[in-house]
C-alpha positions, 0 to 999 in steps of 0.5 A, spaced: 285 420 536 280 423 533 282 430 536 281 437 533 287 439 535 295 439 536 301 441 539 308 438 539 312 443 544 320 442 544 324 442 550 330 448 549 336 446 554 339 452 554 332 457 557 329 450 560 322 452 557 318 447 552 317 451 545 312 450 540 315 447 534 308 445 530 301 445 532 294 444 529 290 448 531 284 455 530 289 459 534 296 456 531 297 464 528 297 467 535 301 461 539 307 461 534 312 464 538 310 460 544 314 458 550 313 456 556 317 454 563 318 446 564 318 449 572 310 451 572 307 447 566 302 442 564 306 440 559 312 440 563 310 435 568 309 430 562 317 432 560 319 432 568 315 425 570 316 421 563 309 420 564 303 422 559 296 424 562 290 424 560 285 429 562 277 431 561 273 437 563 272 435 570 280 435 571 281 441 566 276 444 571 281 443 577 287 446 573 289 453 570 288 452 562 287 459 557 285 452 552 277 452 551 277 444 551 274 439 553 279 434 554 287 433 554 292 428 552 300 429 553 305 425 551 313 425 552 318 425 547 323 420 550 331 420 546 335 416 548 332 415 555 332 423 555 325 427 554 325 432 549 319 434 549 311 433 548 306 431 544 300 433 546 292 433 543 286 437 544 278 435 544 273 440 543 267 435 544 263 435 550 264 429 553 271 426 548 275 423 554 282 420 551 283 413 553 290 408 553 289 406 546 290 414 545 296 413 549 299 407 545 297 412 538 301 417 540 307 415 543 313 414 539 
């Protein structure tokens, strides 16, 4: 995808949040532990709706993010016809947007 930056969030059914399992990325030391709700979250949109996303900056403008980047690709982990969680890339090029064939490359 030609992306910088990564991350692999793993759903936790007990807590019901998606935990970081892997990333690639300038602040991976500062994130290790991260966790987030499924309830309020990008990323756990993408695990609810089975769907991917795509964004670019002028979606990421209309959208709460603490990433300094300038487009999003989101993919579900499907198991068994169960979600267990995201993949997701990161462009920090102005004017990259992520296009299907994207999609295609990351979906398992």
């Amino acid at each position: 995808t030609q992306a910088e930056e990564g991350a692999l969030m793993l759903l936790d059914n007990r807590s019901g949040e998606l935990y970081l399992r892997a990333s690639c990325s300038r602040y991976s030391e500062d994130v290790r532990n991260l966790r987030v709700k499924v309830t309020d979250s990008l990323m756990g949109r993408v695990l609810k709706s089975g769907r991917p996303i795509l964004l670019d900056r002028s979606d990421l403008s209309k959208i709460r993010t603490s990433l300094l980047v300038t487009a999003i690709i989101a993919v579900p982990l499907i198991v068994g016809g169960h979600a267990i969680g995201v993949l997701s890339a990161y462009s920090l090029q102005p004017g990259r947007h992520f296009r299907e064939h994207d999609v295609h490359l990351l979906s398992p």
